[in-house]
C-alpha positions in Angstrom: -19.5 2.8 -32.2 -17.9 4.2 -29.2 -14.3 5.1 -28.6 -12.2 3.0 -26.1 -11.0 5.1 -22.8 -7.6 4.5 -22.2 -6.4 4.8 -18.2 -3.9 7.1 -18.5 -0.4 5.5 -17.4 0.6 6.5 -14.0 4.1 7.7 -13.4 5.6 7.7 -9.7 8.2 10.8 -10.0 10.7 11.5 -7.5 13.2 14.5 -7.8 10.1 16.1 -9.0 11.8 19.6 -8.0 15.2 19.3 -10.5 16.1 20.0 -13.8 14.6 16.4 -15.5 11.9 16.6 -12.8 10.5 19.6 -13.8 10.8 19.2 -17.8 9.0 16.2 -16.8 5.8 17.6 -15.1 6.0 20.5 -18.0 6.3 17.8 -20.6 3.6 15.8 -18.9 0.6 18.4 -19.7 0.6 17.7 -23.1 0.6 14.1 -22.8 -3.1 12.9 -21.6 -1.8 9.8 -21.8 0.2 9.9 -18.4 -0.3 11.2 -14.8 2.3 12.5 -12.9 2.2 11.7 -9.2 5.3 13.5 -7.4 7.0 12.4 -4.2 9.0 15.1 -2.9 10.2 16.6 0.5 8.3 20.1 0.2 5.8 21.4 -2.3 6.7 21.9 -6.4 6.4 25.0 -8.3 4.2 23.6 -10.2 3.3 25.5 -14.4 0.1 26.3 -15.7 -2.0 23.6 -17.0 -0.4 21.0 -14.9 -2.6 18.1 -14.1 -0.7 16.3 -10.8 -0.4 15.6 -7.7 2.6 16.2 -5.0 2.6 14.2 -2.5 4.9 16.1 0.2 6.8 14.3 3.0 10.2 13.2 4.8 12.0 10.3 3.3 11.4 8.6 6.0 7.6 8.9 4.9 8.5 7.9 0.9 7.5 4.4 1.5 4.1 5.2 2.1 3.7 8.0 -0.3 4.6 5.6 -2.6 2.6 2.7 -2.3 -0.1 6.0 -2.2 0.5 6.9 -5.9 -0.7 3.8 -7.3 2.2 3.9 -9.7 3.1 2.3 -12.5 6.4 3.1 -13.5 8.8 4.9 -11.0 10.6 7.7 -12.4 13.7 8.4 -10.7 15.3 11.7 -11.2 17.0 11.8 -8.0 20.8 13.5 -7.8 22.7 15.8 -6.4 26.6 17.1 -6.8 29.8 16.4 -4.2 29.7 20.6 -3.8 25.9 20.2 -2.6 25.8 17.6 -0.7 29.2 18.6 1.5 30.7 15.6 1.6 31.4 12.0 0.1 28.8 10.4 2.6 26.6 13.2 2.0 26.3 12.8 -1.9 25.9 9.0 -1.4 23.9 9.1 0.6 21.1 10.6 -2.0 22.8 9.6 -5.1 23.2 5.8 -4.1 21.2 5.2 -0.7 17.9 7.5 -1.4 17.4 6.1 -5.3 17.8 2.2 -3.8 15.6 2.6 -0.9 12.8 4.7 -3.3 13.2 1.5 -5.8 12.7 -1.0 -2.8 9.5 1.0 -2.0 8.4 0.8 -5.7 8.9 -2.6 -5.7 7.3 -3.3 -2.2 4.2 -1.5 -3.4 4.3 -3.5 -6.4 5.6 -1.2 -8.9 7.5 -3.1 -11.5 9.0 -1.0 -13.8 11.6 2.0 -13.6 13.3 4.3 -15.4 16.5 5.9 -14.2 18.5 9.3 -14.8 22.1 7.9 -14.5 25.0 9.8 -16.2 26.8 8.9 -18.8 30.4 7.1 -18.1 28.7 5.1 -15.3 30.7 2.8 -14.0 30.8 0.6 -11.0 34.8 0.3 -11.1 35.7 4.0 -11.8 38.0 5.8 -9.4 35.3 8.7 -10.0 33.3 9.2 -7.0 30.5 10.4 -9.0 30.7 7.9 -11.8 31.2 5.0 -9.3 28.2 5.8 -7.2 25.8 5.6 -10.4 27.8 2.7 -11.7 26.5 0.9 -8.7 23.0 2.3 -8.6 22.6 0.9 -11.8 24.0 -2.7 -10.5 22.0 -2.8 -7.6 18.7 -1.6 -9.7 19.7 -4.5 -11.8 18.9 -7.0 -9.2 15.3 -5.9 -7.2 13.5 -7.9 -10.1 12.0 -5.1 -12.4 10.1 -6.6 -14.9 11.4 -3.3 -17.0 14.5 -1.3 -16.1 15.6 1.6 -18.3 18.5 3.3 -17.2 19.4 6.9 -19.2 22.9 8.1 -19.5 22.8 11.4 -20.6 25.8 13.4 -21.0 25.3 17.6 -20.1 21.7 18.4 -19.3 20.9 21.6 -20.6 18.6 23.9 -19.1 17.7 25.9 -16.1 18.5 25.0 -13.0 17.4 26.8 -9.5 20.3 25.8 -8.1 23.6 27.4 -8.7 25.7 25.5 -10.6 28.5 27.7 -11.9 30.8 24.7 -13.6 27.9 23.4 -14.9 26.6 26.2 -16.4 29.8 27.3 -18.5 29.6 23.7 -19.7 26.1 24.8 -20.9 27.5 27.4 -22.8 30.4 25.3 -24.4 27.8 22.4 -24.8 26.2 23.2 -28.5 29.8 24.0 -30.4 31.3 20.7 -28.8 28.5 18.6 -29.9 29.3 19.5 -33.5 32.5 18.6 -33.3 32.0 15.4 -31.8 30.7 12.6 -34.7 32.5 9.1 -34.0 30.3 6.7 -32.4 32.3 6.0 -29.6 32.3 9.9 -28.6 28.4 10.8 -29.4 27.6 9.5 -26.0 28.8 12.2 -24.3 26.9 15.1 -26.1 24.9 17.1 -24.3 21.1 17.0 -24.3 18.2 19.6 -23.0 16.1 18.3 -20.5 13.3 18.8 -22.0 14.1 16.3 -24.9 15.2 13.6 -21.8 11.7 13.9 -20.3 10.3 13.2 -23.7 12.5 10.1 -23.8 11.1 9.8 -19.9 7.8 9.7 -21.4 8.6 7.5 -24.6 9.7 4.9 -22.3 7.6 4.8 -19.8 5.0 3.4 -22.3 7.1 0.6 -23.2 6.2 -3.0 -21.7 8.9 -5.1 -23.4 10.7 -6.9 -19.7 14.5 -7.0 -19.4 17.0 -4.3 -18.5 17.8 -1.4 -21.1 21.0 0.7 -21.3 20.1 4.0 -23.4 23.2 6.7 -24.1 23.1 9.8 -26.5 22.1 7.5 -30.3 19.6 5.2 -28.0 17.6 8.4 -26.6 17.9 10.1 -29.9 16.3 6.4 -31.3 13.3 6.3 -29.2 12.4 9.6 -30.3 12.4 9.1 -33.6 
């Protein structure tokens, strides 16, 4: 009897070059059951043993890169910070503007489920700038007709970034002592999780088929582990 070959999922990744991007791809080359096909804006440092391809271009090429992977699922681990960006329009303008328009595409090419790196606290109505802008990512995502929509909420990503985040990296310090003090439900959301366990909840997920629109904060992640 011969065994049954299973096409290995494909997963569209953009932000291919961050912190969940990259735990993504590393994660990725032990998994045969997925492909990773990147879109970025220049090429990937990419670890040994990594079967993938970049595809490298503008955003105003993304469109067509794409409809070029074949996707699947789109992976969206887009985001940058206020200080980055150098202004409000700036940081919109990838946080809110680039993850809708790289959805649309997905869709367009006929790619009908997502999964999104939000943040935790999310929230359309906040007077947070950050907050507010993934608040209404997630609204808008809510409405282009994914048969599948997981949005993640982590709280503090943990690992190593190339960029220089100094705030962000005494929080990293900080992060393991705080999580063990914080035990109430209400307040687990907002521990702090490495990225390479997100991209394994990335991966978890993207293997799911079940249609509707999924919310998944620290006890939800820790869940689809499990």
């Amino acid at each position: 009897m011969s065994d049954t070959i299973v096409a290995a999922r494909r997963l569209c990744l953009v932000g291919a070059s961050g912190l969940v991007g990259a735990a993504v791809i590393e994660e990725s080359i032990r998994r045969p059951d997925v492909r990773i096909i990147g879109v970025a804006r220049r090429e990937v440092p990419l670890p040994a043993g990594a079967r993938l391809e970049i595809l490298v271009g503008g955003t105003g090429e993304w469109p067509t890169l794409i409809e070029a992977a074949h996707g699947d699922v789109l992976v969206c681990a887009l985001g940058t910070t206020r200080k980055a960006a150098g202004s409000d329009e700036a940081f919109r303008a990838v946080d809110h503007d680039l993850v809708l328009e790289t959805a649309r595409s997905a869709r367009a090419a006929g790619i009908d489920r997502m999964i999104l790196v939000s943040s935790v606290g999310a929230d359309a109505e906040s007077t947070n700038l950050y907050l507010r802008t993934k608040g209404e990512v997630e609204k808008a995502l809510g409405e282009l007709g994914f048969a599948r929509l997981d949005i993640l909420r982590p709280g503090l990503l943990r690992g190593r970034r190339i960029e220089d985040r100094p705030l962000e990296m005494a929080g990293q310090v900080i992060a393991p002592l705080a999580d063990l003090l914080v035990f109430h439900a209400r307040l687990r959301r907002f521990r702090s999780i490495a990225a390479v366990r997100l991209a394994q909840v990335i991966l978890a997920l993207s293997g799911e088929e079940a249609p509707g629109i999924f919310v998944h904060e620290h006890d939800s992640m820790a869940a689809v582990l499990r």
